[in-house]
C-alpha positions as CSV (number, residue, x, y, z in Angstrom):
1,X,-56.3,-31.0,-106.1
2,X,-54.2,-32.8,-108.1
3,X,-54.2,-34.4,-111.6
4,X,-54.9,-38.3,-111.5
5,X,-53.8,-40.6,-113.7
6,X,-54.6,-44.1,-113.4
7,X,-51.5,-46.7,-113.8
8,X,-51.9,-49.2,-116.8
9,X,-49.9,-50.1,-119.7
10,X,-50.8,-51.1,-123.2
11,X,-49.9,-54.0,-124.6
12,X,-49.7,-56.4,-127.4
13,X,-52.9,-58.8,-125.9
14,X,-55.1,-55.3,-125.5
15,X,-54.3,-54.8,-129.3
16,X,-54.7,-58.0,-130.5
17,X,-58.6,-58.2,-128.4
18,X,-59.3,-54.6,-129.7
19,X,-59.0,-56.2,-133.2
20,X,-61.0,-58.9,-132.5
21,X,-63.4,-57.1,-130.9
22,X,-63.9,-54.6,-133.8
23,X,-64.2,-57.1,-136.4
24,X,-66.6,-59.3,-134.2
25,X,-69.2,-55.6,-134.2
26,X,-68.5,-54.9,-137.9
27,X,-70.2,-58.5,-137.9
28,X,-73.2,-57.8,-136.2
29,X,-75.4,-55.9,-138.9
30,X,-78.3,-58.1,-137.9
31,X,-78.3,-56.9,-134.3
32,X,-78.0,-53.3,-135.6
33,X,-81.5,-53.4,-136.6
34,X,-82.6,-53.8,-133.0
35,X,-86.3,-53.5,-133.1
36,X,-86.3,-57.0,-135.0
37,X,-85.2,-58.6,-132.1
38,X,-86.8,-57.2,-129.0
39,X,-87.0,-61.1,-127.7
40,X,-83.0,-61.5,-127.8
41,X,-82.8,-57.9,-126.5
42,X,-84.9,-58.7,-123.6
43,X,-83.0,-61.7,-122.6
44,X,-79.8,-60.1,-123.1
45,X,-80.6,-57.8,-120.1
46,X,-82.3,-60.4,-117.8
47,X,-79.0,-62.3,-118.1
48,X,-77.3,-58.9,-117.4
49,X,-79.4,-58.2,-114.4
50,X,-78.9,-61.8,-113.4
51,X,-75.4,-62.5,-113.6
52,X,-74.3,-59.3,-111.8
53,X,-76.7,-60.2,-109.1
54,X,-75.3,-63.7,-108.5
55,X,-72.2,-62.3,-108.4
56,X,-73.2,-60.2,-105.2
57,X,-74.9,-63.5,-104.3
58,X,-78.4,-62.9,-105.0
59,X,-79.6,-66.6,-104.9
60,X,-82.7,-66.2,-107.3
61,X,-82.6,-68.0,-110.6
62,X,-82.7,-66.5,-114.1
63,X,-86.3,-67.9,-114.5
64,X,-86.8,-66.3,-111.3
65,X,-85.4,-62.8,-112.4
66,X,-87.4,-63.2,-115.7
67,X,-90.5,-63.5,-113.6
68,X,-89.9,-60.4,-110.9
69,X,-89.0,-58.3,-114.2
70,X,-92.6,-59.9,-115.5
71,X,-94.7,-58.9,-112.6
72,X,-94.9,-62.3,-111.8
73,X,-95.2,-63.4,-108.0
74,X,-91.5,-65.2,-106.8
75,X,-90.9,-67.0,-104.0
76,X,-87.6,-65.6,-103.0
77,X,-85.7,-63.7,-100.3
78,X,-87.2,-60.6,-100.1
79,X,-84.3,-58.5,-100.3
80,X,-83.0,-60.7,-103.7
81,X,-86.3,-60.0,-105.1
82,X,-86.1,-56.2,-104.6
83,X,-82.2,-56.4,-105.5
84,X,-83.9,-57.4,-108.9
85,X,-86.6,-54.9,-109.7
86,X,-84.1,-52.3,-108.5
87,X,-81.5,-53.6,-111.1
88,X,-84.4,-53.7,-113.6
89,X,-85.1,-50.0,-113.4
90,X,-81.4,-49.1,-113.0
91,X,-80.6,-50.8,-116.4
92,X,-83.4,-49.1,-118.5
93,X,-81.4,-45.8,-117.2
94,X,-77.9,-46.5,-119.5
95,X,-79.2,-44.5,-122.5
96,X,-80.9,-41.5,-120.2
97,X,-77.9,-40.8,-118.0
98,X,-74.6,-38.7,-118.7
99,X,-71.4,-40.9,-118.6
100,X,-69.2,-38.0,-117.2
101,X,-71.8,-37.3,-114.5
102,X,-71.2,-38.2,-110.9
103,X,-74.4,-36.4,-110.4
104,X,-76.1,-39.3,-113.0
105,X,-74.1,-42.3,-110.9
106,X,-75.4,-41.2,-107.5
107,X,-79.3,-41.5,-109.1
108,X,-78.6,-44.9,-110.5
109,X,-77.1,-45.8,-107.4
110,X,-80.6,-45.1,-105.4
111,X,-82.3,-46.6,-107.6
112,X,-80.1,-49.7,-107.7
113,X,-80.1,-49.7,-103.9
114,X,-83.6,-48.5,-103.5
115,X,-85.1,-49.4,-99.7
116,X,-81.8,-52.2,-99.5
117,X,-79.5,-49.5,-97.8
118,X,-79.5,-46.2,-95.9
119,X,-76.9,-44.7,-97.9
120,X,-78.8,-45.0,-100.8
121,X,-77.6,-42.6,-103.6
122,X,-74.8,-41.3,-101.7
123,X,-71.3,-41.6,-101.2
124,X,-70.5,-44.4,-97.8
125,X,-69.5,-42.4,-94.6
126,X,-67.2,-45.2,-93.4
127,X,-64.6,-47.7,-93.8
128,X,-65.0,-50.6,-96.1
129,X,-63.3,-53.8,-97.7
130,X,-63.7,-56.1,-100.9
131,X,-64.5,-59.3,-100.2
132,X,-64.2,-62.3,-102.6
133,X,-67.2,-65.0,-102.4
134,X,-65.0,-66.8,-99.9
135,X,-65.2,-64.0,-97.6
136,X,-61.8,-63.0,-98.1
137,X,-61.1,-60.0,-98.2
138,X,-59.3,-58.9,-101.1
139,X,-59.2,-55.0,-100.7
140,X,-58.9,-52.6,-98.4
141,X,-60.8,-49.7,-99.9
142,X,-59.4,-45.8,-99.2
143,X,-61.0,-43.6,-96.3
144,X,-63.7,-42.1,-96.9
145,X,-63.1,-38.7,-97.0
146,X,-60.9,-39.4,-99.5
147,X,-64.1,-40.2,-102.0
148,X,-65.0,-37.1,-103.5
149,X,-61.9,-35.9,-104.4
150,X,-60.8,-39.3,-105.7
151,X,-64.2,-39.5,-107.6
152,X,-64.2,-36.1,-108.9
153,X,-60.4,-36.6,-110.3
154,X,-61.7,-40.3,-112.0
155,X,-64.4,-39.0,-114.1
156,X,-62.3,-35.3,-115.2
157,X,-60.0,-38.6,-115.9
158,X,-62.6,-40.2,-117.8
159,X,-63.9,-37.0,-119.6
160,X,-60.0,-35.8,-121.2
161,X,-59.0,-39.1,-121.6
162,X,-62.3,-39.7,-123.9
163,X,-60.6,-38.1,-127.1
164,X,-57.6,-40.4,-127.6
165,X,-58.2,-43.6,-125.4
166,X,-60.1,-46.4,-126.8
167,X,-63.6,-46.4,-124.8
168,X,-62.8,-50.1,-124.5
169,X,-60.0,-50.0,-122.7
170,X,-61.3,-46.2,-120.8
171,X,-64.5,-48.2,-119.4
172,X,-62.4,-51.1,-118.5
173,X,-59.7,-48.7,-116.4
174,X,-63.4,-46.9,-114.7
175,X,-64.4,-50.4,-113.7
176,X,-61.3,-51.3,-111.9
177,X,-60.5,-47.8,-110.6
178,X,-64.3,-47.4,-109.3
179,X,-63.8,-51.1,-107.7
180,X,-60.9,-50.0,-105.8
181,X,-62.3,-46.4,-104.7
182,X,-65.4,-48.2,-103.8
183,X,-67.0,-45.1,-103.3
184,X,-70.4,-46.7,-101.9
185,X,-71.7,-48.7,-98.9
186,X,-72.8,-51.4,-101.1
187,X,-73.7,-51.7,-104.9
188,X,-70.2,-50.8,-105.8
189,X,-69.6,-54.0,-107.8
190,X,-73.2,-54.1,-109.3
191,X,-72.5,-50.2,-110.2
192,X,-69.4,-50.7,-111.8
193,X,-70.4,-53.0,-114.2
194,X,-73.5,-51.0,-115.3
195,X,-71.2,-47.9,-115.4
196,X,-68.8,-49.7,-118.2
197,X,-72.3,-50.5,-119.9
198,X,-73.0,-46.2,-119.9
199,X,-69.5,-46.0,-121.2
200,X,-69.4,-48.4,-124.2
201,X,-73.1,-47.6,-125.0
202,X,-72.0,-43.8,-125.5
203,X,-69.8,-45.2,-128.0
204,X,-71.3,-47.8,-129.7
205,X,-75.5,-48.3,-128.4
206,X,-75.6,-51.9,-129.4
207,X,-73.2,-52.2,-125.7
208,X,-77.2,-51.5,-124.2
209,X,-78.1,-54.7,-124.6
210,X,-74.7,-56.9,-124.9
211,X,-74.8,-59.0,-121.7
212,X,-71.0,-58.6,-120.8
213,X,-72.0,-59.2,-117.0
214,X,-72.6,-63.1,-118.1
215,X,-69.2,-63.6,-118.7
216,X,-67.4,-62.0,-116.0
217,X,-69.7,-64.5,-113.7
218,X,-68.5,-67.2,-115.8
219,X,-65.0,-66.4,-115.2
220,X,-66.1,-65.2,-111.4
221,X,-63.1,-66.7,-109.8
222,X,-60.7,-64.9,-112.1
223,X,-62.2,-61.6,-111.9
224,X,-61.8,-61.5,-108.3
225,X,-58.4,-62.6,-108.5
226,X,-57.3,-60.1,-111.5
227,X,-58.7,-57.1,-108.9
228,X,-56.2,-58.6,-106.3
229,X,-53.5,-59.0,-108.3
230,X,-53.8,-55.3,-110.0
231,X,-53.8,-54.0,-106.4
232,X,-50.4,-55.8,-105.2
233,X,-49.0,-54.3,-108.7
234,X,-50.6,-50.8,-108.4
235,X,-51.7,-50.7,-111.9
236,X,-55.0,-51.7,-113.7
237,X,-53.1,-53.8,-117.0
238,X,-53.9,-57.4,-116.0
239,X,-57.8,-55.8,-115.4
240,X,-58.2,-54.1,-118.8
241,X,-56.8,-57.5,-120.5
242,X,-59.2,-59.9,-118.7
243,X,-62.0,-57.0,-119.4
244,X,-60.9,-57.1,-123.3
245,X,-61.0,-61.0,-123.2
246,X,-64.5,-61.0,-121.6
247,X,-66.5,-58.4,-124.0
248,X,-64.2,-60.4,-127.0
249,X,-66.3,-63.8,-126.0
250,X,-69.6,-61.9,-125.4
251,X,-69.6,-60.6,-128.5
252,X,-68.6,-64.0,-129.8
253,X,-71.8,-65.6,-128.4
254,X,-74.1,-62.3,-129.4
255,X,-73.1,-63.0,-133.1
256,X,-73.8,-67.1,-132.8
257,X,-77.7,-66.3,-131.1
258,X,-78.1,-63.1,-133.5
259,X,-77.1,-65.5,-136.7
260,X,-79.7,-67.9,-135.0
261,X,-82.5,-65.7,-134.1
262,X,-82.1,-64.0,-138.0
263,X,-82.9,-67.2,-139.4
264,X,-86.1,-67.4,-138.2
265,X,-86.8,-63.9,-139.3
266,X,-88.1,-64.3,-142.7
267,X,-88.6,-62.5,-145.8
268,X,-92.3,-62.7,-145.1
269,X,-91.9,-61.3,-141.8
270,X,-90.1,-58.2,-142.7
271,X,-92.5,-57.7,-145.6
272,X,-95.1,-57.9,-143.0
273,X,-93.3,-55.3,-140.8
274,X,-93.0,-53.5,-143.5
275,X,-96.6,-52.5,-144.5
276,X,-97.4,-52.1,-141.3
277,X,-96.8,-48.4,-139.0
278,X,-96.1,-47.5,-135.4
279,X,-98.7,-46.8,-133.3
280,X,-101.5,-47.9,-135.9
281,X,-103.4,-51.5,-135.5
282,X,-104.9,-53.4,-138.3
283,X,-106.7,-56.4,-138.4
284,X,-106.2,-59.9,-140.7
285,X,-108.3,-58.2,-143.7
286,X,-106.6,-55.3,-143.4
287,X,-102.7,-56.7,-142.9
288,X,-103.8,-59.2,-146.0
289,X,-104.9,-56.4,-148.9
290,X,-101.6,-54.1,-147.9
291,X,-99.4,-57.7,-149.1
292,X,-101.9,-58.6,-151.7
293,X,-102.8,-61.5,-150.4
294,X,-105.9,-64.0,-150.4
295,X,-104.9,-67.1,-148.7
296,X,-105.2,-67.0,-145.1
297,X,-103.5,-70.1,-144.3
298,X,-100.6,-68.2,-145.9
299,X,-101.0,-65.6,-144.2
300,X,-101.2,-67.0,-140.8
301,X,-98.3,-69.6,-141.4
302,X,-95.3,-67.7,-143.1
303,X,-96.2,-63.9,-141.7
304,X,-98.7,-63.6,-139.0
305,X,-97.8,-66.5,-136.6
306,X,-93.8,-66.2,-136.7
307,X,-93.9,-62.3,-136.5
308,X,-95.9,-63.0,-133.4
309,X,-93.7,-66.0,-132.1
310,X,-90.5,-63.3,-132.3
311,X,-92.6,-61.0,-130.5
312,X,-92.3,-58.1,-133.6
313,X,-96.2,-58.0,-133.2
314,X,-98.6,-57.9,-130.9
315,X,-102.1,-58.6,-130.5
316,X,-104.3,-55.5,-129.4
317,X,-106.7,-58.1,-127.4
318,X,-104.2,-61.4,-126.0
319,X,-106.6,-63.0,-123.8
320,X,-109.0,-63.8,-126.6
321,X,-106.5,-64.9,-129.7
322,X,-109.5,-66.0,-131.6
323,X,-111.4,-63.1,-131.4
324,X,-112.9,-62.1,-134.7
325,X,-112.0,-58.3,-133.6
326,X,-108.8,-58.8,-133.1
327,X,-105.9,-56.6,-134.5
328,X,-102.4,-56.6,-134.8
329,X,-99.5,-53.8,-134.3
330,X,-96.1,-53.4,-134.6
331,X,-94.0,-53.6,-131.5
């Protein structure tokens, strides 16, 4: 079998969006401490799950999405509602799966495909196109038993190249390449961009919960038309630029709602957190003599109730707020 080497070029833009790029994380120290947002990080991957689904069409809404991923009952098509939980579960697999692992992909693949497709988890047995959401089709995908040698030499690709090439740029050449193998029935665009997700988290983990799949939707039309133009030019340059541009401008946005969200954060609040421990409930007496407090009212206004509005507590009995037994713990 022969060594593969995916066709691209590196040029001045890819630097310049690398830089910007760089800077932009160095920025985001507030996001770093993760647990202190689990609100932001939850929304970050409903709008993942969301926007790659719309892009495949799914017609459900992101209140919708929010709801499914809830447990809440949605009036939908059923298949768009399954599309979601199956996205749900595929998604809270990017830190438990090995990046290098075709093994790894077919699993996420079944589980992002679960009861939607016979080939679930498995490489497609026949012919297949890209289509563009005018039903044009934009790519005529390689024969399929061409797929697991094609595969096999992308991901021994992926693995050398790891060392010396940017992951930015790497996971940006996987997407494209993956698109044009299109190595499954269906999910192939859904898988790809989850896949880049496995690849940048590997290298930097905030990428678990940077909702990159919001922008390509945003520039939809584009990002179909990049894939065409790299397969008339037989190389992937224009794709890793318009890749670089995208993550550039979600990081953008991740700073502006991280620099929001921080605000709200107090001093009080992270004075609360810190007194209290993991796994280990306390009630208002209890929370009130580890900060040496005695006015409730205090208590309730500047630590209690916004540590509970940003969802860094919890209440050990929610249906009854009130309750006189009630105690807290860290989330």
């Amino acid at each position: 079998m022969d060594k593969y080497i995916p066709p691209f070029d590196l040029t001045y833009l890819m630097i310049d969006r690398l830089s910007s790029i760089m800077e932009k994380i160095g920025k985001l120290d507030n996001f770093r401490d993760i647990n202190k947002m689990p609100i932001l990080r939850r929304n970050n991957r409903i709008h993942s799950i969301h926007s790659s689904l719309s892009i495949e069409a799914n017609s459900l809404s992101f209140d919708q999405v929010m709801d499914i991923i809830d447990g809440k009952s949605v009036i939908g098509p059923l298949d768009d509602i399954q599309e979601v939980k199956n996205a749900y579960d595929a998604y809270n697999l990017i830190d438990k799966v090995d990046q290098y692992s075709i093994k790894d992909l077919k699993l996420v693949h079944g589980v992002m495909t679960h009861l939607l497709i016979d080939e679930s988890g498995k490489f497609r047995k026949g012919n297949e196109g890209v289509f563009d959401e005018n039903g044009v089709c934009i790519h005529v995908c390689p024969p399929p038993e061409q797929i697991d040698s094609l595969m096999t030499q992308l991901f021994e690709w992926m693995k050398e190249c790891s060392e010396f090439l940017h992951p930015l740029i790497l996971s940006s050449i996987f997407h494209y390449e993956f698109v044009f193998i299109h190595p499954f029935k269906d999910g192939n665009g859904r898988m790809a961009r989850l896949w880049q997700n496995v690849i940048l988290y590997n290298w930097e983990e905030l990428f678990e919960y940077v909702p990159i799949e919001t922008q390509i939707k945003k520039h939809q039309d584009e990002y179909y038309k990049v894939i065409a133009d790299c397969d008339r030019e037989g190389e992937s340059t224009k794709f890793i630029e318009f890749m670089l541009k995208v993550i550039d401008e979600t990081i953008e946005d991740l700073l502006k709602s991280t620099g929001e969200q921080s605000n709200h954060i107090s001093s009080y609040v992270n004075k609360l957190l810190d007194v209290m421990e993991p796994g280990i409930s306390m009630n208002t007496v209890e929370l009130m003599n580890k900060l040496n407090m005695k006015s409730r009212i205090s208590f309730r206004d500047n630590y209690l109730k916004p540590a509970l509005d940003n969802g860094l507590i919890k209440m050990t009995n929610p249906d009854k707020p009130t309750s006189k037994n009630q105690m807290y713990y860290k989330v």
